[in-house]
N, C-alpha and C positions, 0 to 999 in steps of 0.2 A: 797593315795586317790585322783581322780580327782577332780577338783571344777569346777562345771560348770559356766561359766561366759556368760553375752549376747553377741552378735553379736556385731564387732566393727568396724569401715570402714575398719582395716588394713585383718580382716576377710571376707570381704565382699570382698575388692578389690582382695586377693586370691582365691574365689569362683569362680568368671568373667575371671582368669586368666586361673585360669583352663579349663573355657571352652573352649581357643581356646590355649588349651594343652603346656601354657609356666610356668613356674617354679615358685612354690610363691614367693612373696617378703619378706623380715622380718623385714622391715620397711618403712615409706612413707614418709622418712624424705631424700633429693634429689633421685627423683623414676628415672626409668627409663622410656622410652617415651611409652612401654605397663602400666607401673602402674598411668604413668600422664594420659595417654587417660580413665585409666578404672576408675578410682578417680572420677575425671569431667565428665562420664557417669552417676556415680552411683551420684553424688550430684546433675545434673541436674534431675534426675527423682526423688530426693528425692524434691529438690523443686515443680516436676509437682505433686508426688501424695500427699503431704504437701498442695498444694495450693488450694485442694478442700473443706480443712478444716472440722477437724474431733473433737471429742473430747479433743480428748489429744492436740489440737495445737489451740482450739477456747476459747477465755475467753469474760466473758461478763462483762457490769459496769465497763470496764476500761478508767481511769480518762485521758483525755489530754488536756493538759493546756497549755495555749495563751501566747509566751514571749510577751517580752517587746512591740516589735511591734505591736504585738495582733493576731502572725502568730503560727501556731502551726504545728510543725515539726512530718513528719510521719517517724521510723525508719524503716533503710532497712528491716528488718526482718521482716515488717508486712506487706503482702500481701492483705489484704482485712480489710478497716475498714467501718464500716457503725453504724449509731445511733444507740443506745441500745433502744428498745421500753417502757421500764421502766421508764427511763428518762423523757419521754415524748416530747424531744428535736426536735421529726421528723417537728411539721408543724413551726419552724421556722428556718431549717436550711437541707441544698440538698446537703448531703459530698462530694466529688470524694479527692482523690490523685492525686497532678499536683507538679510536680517539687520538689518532698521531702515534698508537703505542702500540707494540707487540704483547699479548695475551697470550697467552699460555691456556689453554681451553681443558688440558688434562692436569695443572693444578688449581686452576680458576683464579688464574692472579695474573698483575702486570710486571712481577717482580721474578727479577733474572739475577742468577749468581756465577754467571761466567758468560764469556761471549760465544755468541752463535754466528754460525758457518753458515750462511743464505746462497740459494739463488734469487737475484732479481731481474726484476721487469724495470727498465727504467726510463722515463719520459725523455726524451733528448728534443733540446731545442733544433729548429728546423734546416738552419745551416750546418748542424752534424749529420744530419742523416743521408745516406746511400741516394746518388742521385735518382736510381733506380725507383726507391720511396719514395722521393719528390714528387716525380711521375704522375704514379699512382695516387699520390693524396690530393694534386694539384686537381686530377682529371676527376678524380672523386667529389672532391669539393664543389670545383664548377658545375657541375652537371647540380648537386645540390642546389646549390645557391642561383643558377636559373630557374630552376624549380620553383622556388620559394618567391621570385619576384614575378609579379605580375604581368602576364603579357611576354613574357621572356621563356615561355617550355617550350615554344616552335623552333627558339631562337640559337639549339643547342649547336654547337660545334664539333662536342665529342657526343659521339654517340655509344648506349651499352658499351658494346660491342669494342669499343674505345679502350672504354674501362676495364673489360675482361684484358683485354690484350696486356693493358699496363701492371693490373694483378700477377697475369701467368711469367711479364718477367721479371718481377717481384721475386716471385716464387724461387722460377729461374736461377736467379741471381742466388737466392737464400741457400739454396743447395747446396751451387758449387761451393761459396765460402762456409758451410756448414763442415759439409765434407772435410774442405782443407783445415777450417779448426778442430775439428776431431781428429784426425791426422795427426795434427801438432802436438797434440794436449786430450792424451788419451782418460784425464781423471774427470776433464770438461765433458768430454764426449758420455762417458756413464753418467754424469752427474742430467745434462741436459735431457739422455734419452730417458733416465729415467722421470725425470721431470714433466715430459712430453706422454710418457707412457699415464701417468699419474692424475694428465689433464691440464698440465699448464699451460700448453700450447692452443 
């Protein structure tokens, strides 16, 4: 009996290979320079369409707190933080990300005296993400990356039109668990639409 399993990078980066008709790999552990170039294809767009931030990658009410110095450290993985409107933190403090660190743009300093209530954006590595994502990134990527190799853009498999489809059930997808987390967790739901209204999305 088969067991069906998700999509994995070592699956995805065989997808991409295929399109510009070279041999899968069977594992990614020292690749060759087709499976390094198709890897860092498919991770750089997993970061571009991660970075628009979606359900499954935006959390809200998340606590960040001031060391010693009163600096508070943003990790690589989080791509967009901004006040949670719950909180109610917005009229005394204007975030950005500068240098790994949260700034304060309305007292012009890195220095923080109590913790802040974020929404983030957060990078998730490729085996966390919504098969649905996969999809999407997988088909996005490949099309890319026969692009880029020569003699391989005739050679595409998915086509556009490919890609729209796996976008809309993306989308799809984002909705209905959208919906049911707002449902659930009604201080989420203002916090996100407001966030969305704002431009974070």
């Amino acid at each position: 009996m088969t067991i069906l399993t998700p999509t994995t990078e070592l699956d995805a980066v065989n997808v991409m290979l295929r399109q510009i008709g070279t041999s899968p790999a069977t594992s990614l552990d020292a690749p060759s320079i087709d499976v390094e170039q198709a890897l860092d294809t498919l991770r750089k767009i997993s970061i571009s369409v991660q970075s628009i931030g979606w359900d499954f990658n935006t959390e809200a009410d998340y606590a960040m707190m001031p060391d010693t110095d009163g600096h508070i450290a943003v990790p690589p993985s989080l791509v967009e933080v901004r006040l949670d409107p719950v909180a109610r933190q917005g009229w005394k403090y204007n975030i950005v990300t500068r240098s790994g660190k949260l700034y304060d743009r309305q007292s012009h300093s890195f220095t923080f005296t109590e913790t802040l209530y974020t929404i983030v954006v957060i990078l998730l590595d490729f085996p966390d993400l919504p098969q649905v994502a996969r999809d999407y990134i997988t088909i996005r990527a490949a099309r890319m990356f026969a692009d880029g190799v020569e003699g391989a853009q005739d050679a595409h498999q998915f086509s556009a039109q490919d890609e729209l489809v796996a976008y809309a059930a993306l989308q799809h997808v984002e909705a209905i668990v959208s919906e049911a987390s707002f449902a659930n967790n009604p201080d989420m739901a203002w916090s996100l639409n407001r966030y969305a209204y704002d431009g974070g999305f």
